[in-house]
C-alpha positions as CSV (number, residue, x, y, z in Angstrom):
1,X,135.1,66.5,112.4
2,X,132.6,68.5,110.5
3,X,129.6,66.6,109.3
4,X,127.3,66.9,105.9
5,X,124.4,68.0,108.5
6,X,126.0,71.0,110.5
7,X,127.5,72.4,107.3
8,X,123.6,72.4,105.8
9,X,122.1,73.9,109.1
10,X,125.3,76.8,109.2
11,X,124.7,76.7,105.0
12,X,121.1,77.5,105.4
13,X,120.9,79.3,108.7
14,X,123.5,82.1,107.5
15,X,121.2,82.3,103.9
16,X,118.1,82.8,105.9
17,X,120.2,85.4,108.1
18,X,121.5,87.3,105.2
19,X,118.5,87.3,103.2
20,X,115.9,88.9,105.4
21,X,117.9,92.0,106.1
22,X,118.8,92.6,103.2
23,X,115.3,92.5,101.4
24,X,114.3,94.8,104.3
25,X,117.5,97.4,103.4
26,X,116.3,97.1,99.8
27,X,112.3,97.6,100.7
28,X,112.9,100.5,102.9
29,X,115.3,102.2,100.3
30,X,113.1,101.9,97.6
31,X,110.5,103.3,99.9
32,X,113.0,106.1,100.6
33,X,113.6,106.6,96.7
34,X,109.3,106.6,96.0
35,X,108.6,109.7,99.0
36,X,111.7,111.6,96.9
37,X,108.8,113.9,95.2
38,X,112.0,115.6,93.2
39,X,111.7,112.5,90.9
40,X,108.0,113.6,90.0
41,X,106.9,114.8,87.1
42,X,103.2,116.0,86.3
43,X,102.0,115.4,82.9
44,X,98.9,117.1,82.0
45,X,96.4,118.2,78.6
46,X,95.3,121.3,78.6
47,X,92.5,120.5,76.7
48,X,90.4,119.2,79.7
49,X,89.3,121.4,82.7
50,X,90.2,119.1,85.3
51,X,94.0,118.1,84.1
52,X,94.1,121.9,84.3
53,X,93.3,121.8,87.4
54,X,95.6,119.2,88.5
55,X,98.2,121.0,86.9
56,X,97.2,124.3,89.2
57,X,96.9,122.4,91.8
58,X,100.9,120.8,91.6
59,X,102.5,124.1,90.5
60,X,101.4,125.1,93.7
61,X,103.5,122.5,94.8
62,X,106.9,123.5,92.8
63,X,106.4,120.5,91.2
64,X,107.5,119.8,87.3
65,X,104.8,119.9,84.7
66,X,104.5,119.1,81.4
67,X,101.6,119.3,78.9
68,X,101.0,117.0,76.7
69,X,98.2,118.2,74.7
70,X,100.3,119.6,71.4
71,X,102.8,116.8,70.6
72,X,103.6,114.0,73.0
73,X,106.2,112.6,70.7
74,X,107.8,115.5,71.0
75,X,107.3,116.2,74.1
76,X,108.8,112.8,75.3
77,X,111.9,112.5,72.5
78,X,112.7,116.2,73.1
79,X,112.5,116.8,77.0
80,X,111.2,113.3,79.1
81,X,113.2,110.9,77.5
82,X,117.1,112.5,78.1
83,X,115.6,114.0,81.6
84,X,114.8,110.1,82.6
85,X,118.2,108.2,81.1
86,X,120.1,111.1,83.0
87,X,117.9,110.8,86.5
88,X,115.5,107.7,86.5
89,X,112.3,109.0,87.3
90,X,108.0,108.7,88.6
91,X,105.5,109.8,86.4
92,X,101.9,111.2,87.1
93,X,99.4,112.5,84.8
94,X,95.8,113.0,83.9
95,X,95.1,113.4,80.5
96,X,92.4,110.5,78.3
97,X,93.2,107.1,77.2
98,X,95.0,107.7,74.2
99,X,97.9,109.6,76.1
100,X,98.4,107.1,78.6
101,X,98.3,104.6,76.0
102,X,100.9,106.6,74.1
103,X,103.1,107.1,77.2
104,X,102.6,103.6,78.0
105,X,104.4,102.6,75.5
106,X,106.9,105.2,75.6
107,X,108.0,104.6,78.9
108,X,108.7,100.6,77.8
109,X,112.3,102.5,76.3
110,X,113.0,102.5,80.3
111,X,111.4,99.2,81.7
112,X,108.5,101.6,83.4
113,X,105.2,100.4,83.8
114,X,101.6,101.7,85.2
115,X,101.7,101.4,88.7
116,X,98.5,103.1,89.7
117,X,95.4,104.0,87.3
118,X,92.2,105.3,88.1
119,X,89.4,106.2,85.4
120,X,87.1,109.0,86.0
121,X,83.9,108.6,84.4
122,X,81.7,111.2,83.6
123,X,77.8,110.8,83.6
124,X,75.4,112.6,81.9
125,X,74.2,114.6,84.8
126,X,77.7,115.9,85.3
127,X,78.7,113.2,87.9
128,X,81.8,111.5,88.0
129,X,82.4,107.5,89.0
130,X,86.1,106.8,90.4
131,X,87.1,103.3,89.0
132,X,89.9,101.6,90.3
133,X,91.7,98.7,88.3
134,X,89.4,96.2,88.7
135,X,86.6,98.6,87.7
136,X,85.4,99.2,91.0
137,X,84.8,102.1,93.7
138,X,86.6,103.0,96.3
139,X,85.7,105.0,99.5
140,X,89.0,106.4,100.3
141,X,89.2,107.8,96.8
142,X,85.3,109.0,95.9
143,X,86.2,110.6,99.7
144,X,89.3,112.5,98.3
145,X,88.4,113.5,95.3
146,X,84.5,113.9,95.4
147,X,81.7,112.7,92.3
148,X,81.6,116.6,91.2
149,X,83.4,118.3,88.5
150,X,86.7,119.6,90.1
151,X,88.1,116.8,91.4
152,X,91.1,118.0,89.6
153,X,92.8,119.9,92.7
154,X,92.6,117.0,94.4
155,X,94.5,114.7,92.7
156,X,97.5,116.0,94.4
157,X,96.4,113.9,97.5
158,X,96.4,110.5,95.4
159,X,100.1,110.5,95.2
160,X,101.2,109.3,98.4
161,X,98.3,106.7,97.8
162,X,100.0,106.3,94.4
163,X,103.3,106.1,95.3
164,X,101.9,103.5,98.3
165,X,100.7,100.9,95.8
166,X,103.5,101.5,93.1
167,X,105.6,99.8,96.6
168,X,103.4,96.9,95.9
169,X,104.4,94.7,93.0
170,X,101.2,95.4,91.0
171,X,100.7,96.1,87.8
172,X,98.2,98.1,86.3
173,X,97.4,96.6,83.2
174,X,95.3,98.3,80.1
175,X,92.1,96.4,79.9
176,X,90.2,98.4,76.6
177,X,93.1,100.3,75.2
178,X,93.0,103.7,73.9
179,X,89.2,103.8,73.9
180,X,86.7,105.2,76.5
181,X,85.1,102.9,78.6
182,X,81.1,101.8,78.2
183,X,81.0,104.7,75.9
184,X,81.2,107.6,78.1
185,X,83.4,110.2,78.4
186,X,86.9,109.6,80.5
187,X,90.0,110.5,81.9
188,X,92.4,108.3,83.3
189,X,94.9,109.5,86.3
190,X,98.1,107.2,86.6
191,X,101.1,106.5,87.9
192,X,104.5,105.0,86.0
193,X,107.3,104.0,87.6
């Protein structure tokens, strides 16, 4: 005779056993899907010298680019947004704080958020701060991409960091808007996913 308890502890034991291995399938497939750099797309504005750069720097690479410096409406409704509904896809960019707000909001169409966001301050003296999210520094970054002007080229090395953290269920939220930060010049490099 089967009693209440044994058909809890099979009941639980076999949604224990079924869950585990399948949130591991699902994490490493996902993880799979975020290394596919095929899904990457490079927006840039050619009005700033380092987004240039970054934009020499991943053509190099074979990888898509888009500028976004003329029209971002149309630039989005013409080209990103039928590329996306056909293949779901990661975007990265550098450009100032009024396009990622504007692609931001674009990208809501497809339940894509900002995954990763870094601001690049520039000083006075021609120095550039790295601020993470939270506002803060961070070593492995200011070591990748320098405090000097031409930290452009190597924004190609954030992406695996990038794609590391959009793995992580953060999310990157705006935290001034469109506006530069403390009244200093910017750009903001990002990731949406």
């Amino acid at each position: 005779m089967i009693k209440r308890r044994t058909t809890l502890k099979i009941g639980l034991s076999g949604a224990l056993a079924s869950a585990f291995p399948l949130q591991s399938f699902a994490a490493s497939k996902q993880a799979a899907a975020r290394t596919d750099l095929t899904d990457l797309k490079v927006l840039y504005n050619s009005n700033y010298a380092e987004s240039r750069n970054l934009a020499a720097s991943m053509h190099q690479q074979q990888i898509q680019l888009e500028d976004m410096a003329e029209d971002l409406a149309a630039l989005w409704y013409g080209k990103l947004k039928p590329e996306l509904a056909q293949r779901p896809g990661i975007l990265f960019g550098l450009g100032d704080r009024v396009d990622l707000f504007c692609i931001e909001e674009l990208a809501r169409d497809f339940g894509m958020k900002t995954v990763f966001r870094l601001e690049h301050l520039f000083n006075a003296d021609g120095s550039v701060i790295h601020l993470n999210i939270k506002g803060q520094t961070d070593k492995d970054v200011d070591r990748l991409l320098t405090t000097v002007p031409g930290f452009g080229y190597h924004l190609t090395e954030l992406v695996p960091l990038a794609l590391q953290n959009s793995q992580q269920s953060i999310d990157a939220h705006k935290r001034t808007g469109p506006f530069p930060m403390q009244g200093k010049s910017s750009l903001v490099s990002w990731m949406i996913s």
